[in-house]
C-alpha positions in Angstrom: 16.2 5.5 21.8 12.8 3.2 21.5 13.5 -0.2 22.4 13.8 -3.1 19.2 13.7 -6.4 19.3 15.3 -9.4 20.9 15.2 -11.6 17.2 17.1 -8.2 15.2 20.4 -8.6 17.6 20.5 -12.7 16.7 24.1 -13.4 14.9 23.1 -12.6 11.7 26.5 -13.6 10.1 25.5 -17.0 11.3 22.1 -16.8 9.5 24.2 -15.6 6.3 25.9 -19.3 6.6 22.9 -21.1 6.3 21.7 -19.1 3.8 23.8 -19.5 1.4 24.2 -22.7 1.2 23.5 -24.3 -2.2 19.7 -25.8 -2.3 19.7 -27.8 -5.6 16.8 -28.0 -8.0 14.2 -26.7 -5.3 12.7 -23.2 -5.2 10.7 -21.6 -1.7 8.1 -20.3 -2.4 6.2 -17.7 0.5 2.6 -17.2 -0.2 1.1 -13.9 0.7 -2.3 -12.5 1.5 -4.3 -10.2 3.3 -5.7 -11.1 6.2 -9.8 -10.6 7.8 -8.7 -7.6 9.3 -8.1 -6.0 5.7 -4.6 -4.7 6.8 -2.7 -7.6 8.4 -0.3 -9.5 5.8 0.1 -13.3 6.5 2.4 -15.6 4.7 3.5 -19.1 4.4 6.2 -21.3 1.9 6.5 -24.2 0.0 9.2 -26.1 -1.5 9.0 -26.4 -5.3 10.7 -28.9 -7.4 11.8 -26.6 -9.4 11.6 -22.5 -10.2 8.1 -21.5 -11.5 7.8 -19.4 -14.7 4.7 -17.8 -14.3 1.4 -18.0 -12.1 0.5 -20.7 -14.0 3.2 -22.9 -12.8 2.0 -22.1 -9.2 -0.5 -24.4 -7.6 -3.4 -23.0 -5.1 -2.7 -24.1 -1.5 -4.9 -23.6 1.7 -4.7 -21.8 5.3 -6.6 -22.1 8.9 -9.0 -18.8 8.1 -10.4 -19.6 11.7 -6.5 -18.3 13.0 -6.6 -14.9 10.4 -10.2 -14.0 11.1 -11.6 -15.8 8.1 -13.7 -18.3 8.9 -14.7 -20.3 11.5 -13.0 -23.3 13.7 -15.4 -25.7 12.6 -14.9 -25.0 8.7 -11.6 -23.6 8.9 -9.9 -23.6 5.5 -9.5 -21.0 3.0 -7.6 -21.0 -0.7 -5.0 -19.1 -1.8 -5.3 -18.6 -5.3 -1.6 -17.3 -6.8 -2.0 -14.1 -8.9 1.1 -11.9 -8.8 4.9 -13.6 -8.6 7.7 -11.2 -7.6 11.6 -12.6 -6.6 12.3 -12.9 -2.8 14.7 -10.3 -2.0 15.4 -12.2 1.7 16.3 -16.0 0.4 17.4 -14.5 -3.2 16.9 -16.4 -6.8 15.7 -18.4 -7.7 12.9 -18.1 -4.9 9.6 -16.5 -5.3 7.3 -14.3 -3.3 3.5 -14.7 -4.2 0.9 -12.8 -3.5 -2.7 -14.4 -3.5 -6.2 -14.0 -3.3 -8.6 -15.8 -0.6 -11.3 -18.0 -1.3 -13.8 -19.4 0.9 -14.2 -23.3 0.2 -17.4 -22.2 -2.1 -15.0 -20.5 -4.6 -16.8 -17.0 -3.3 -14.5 -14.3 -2.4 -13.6 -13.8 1.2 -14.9 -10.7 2.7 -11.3 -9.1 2.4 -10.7 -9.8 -0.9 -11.3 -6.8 -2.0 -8.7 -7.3 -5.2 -11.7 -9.7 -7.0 -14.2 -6.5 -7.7 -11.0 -4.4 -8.8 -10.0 -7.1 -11.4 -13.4 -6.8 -12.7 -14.4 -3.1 -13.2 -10.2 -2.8 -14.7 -10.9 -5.3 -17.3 -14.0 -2.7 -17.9 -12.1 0.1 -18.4 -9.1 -1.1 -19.9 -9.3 0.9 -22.6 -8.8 3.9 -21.1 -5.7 2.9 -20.0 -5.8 3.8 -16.4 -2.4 4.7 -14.6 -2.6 5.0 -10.9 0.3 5.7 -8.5 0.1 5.5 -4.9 2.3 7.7 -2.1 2.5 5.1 0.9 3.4 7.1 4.3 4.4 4.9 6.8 5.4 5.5 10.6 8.7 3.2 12.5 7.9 2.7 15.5 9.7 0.9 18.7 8.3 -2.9 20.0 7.1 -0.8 22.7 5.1 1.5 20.4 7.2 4.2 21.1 8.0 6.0 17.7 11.6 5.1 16.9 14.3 7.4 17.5 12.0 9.8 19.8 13.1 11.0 23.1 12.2 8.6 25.8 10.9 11.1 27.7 9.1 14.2 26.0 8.8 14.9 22.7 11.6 15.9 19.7 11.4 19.5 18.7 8.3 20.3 16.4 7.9 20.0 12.7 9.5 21.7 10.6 13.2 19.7 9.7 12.4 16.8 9.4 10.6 16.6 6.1 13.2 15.3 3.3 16.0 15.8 6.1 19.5 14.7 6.4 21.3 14.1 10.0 21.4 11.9 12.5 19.1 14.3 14.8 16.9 14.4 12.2 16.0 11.3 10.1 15.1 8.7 12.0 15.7 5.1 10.8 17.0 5.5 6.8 18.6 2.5 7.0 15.7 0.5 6.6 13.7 3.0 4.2 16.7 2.0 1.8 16.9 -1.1 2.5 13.3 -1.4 1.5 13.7 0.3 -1.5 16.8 -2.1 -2.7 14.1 -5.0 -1.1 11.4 -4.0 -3.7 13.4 -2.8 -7.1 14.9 -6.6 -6.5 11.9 -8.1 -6.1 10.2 -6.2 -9.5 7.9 -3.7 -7.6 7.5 -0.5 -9.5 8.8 1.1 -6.6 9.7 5.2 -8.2 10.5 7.4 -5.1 10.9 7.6 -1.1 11.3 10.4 1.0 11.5 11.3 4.9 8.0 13.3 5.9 7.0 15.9 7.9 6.8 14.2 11.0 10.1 12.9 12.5 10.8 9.1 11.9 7.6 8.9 9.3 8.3 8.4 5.6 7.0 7.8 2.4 7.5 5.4 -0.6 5.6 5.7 -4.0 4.9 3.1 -6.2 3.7 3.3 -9.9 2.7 4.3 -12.3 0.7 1.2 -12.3 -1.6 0.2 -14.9 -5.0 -1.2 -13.6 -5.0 -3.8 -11.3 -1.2 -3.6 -10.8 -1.3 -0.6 -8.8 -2.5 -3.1 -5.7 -0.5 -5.8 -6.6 2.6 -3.8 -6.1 1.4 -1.9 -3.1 0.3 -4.7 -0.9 3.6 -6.5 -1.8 5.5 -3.6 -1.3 3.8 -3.2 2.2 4.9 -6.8 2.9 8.7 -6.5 2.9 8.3 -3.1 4.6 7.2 -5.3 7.8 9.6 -8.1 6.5 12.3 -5.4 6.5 11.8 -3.7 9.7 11.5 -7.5 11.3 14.9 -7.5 10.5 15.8 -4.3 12.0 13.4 -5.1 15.1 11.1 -2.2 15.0 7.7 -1.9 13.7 5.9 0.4 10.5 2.6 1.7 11.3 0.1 2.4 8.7 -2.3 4.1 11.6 -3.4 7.5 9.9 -2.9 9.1 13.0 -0.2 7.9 15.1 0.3 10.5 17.6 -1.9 13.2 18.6 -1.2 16.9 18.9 0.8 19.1 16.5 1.9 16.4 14.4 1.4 15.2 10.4 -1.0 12.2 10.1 -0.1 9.7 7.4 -1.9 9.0 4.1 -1.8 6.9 1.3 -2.2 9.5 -1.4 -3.7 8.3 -5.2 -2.5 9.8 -8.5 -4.9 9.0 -10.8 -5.0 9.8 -15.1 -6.6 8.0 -17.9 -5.0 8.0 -21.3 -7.1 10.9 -22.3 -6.5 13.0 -19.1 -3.0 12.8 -20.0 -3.4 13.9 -24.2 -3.2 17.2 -25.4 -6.4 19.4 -23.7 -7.3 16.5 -21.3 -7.9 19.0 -18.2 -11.4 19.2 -19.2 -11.3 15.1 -18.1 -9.6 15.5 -15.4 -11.6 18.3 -14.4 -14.9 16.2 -15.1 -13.5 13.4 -13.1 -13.0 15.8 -10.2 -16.6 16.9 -10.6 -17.7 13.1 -10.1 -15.8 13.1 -7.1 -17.4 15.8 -5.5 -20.7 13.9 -5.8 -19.5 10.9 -4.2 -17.2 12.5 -1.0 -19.2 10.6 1.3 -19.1 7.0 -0.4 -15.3 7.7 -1.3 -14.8 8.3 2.2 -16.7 4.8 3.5 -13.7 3.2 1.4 -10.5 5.0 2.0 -9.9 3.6 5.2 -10.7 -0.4 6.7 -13.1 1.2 8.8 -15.1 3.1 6.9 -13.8 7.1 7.9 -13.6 5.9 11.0 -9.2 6.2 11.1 -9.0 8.7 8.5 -11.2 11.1 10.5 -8.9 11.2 13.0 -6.2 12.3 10.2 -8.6 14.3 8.0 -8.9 17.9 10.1 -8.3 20.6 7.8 -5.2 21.0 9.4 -1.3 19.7 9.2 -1.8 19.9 4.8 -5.2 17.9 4.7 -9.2 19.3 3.8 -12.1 18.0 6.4 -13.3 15.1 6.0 -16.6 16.6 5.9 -15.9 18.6 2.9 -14.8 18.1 -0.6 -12.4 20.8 -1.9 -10.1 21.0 -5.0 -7.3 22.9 -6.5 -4.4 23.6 -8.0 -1.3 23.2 -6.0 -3.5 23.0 -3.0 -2.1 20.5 -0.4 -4.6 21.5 1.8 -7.6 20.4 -0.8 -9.4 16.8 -0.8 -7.8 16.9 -4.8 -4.7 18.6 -5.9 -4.1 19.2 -9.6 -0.4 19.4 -9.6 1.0 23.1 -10.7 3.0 21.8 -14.1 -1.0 19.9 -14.7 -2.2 23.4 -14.5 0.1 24.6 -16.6 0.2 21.4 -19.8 -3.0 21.5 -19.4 -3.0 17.6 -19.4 -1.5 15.2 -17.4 -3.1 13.2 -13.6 -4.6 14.8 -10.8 -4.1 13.4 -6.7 -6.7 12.6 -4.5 -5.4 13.0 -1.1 -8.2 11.8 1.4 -7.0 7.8 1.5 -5.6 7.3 4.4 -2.4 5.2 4.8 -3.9 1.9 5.9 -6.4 2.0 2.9 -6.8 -1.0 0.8 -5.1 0.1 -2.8 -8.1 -2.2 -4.2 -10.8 -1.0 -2.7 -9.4 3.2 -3.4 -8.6 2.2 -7.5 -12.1 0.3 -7.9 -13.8 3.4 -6.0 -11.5 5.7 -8.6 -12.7 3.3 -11.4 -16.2 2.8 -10.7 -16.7 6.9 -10.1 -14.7 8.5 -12.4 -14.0 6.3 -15.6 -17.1 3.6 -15.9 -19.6 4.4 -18.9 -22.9 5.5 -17.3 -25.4 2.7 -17.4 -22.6 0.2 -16.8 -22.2 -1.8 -14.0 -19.4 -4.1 -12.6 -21.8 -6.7 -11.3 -22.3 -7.4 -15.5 -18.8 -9.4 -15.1 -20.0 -12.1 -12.1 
């Protein structure tokens, strides 16, 4: 079996001990955000007098941007500006996980804050009511990048098994998929489904439906105690779209998308309209489903192992092998969402809904630079 780390065979009965024991009025609070590379999560806590309420209750704090690829040494600090409180599913109530925004010390976005744009072109299409779910795969991996519960030496036998499996020689690691999934319903993230995947020890989590700029909210903090959890267990979740090479299943970061009149009586002819807009944009869509702009995902994006080129734009019903999949019981209603399944699973959930937004829902003539 792939090797795990030296911290996840600590006595943890001993850590229990100190962790329970009573800590007064205060409240810990971690702060979250996303780091310069776009993907990396970094976090840090406070103590608080006493539990906060709400976001108001939460004051902005600072960070050395110069150690997350931020800023520089000589001008080093960066604010965290609190937007999203969930409970702490590690510490327990009345603590508080927080996930923030970066500043630079001008106020001005950083470069990775993709979630500032997002917030904007939502409150400009609001009324539409736009519900997005995400399907996050994910690969476990050893500390030596082996992927967990793989053979040493060689390979396991080939796909086929291991997608939504159930035995020891073929699901690789559940114990920390559901103890992720107990992780986020505690902490309040709209966490709806997991499965195993096609490829042994990968998996998948969904979160939504989200409306607006929830959908990466939840993600990115759903992301977080994914790492937090697997710390625990001392091995390691990928998002790399393309972990191994050769006959296996890349991992995505699927998008179900609908607006409230895709999913009223006759709205395939909006759904089918927004796929039409798509189609025009393929190549922009694709400079912002993965940190490096197609870079990763054209590793995963083939044609093959249920994905369309990344060259091409395709789209149909049922169709896992389309860039856009109107689900069969869509086809049928005749209403309902439709999934875009080119975002690759490292993608930034803010950058793929304010793409979504901007492409398919936004009023022609309007522009999200009208709310700066």
């Amino acid at each position: 079996m792939s090797c795990v780390s030296d911290s996840s065979s600590l006595n943890k009965a001993m850590r229990q001990q100190y962790l329970s024991l009573p800590q007064g009025p205060f409240c810990q609070v971690t702060y979250v955000w996303i780091d310069g590379s776009g993907e990396g999560l970094r976090s840090k806590t406070r103590t608080m007098d006493s539990e906060p309420k709400s976001i108001a209750d939460l004051p902005e704090w600072n960070f050395d941007g110069s150690s997350t690829g931020q800023s520089e040494g000589r001008n080093s600090d960066m604010l965290l500006i609190p937007v999203c409180m969930f409970r702490d599913p590690f510490i327990l109530d009345p603590n508080k996980l927080v996930l923030c925004e970066v500043f630079k010390h001008t106020r001005k976005p950083a470069e990775s804050n993709h979630r500032n744009s997002c917030n904007k072109i939502m409150k400009m299409v609001k009324d539409l009511h736009p519900w997005f779910g995400m399907e996050q795969e994910y690969t476990l991996l050893g500390v030596d990048g082996h992927p967990y519960g793989w053979p040493k030496l060689g390979y396991p036998k080939p796909q086929g098994p291991y997608y939504c499996s159930v035995g020891a020689d073929r699901a690789f690691g559940r114990d920390i998929v559901d103890c992720h999934y107990k992780a986020c319903l505690y902490a309040g993230i709209k966490i709806c489904g997991t499965n195993a995947e096609v490829m042994p020890s990968q998996w998948e989590f969904q979160v939504g439906p989200c409306e607006g700029i929830e959908m990466g909210d939840h993600l990115w903090m759903a992301r977080f105690l994914l790492h937090r959890v697997c710390e625990d267990f001392g091995v390691v979740a990928t998002l790399d779209p393309k972990p191994m090479t050769g006959d296996w299943n890349g991992a995505g970061c699927h998008i179900n998308v609908s607006t409230m009149q895709m999913r009223e009586e006759g709205g395939i002819k909006h759904i089918e309209k927004a796929i039409e807009k798509l189609a025009m944009r393929h190549p922009e869509h694709i400079q912002v489903y993965d940190p490096r702009g197609g870079q990763d995902n054209k590793r995963r994006l083939t044609g093959q192992h249920e994905t369309a080129s990344i060259t091409d734009f395709t789209a149909g019903v049922a169709d896992r092998g389309a860039s856009v999949r109107i689900p069969r019981q869509v086809g049928q209603d005749k209403c309902g969402y439709f999934e875009d399944r080119r975002p690759a699973a490292n993608c930034d959930p803010y950058a793929v809904t304010f793409a979504m937004a901007r492409t398919c829902m936004l009023e022609e003539g309007k522009d999200v630079h009208e709310l700066e």
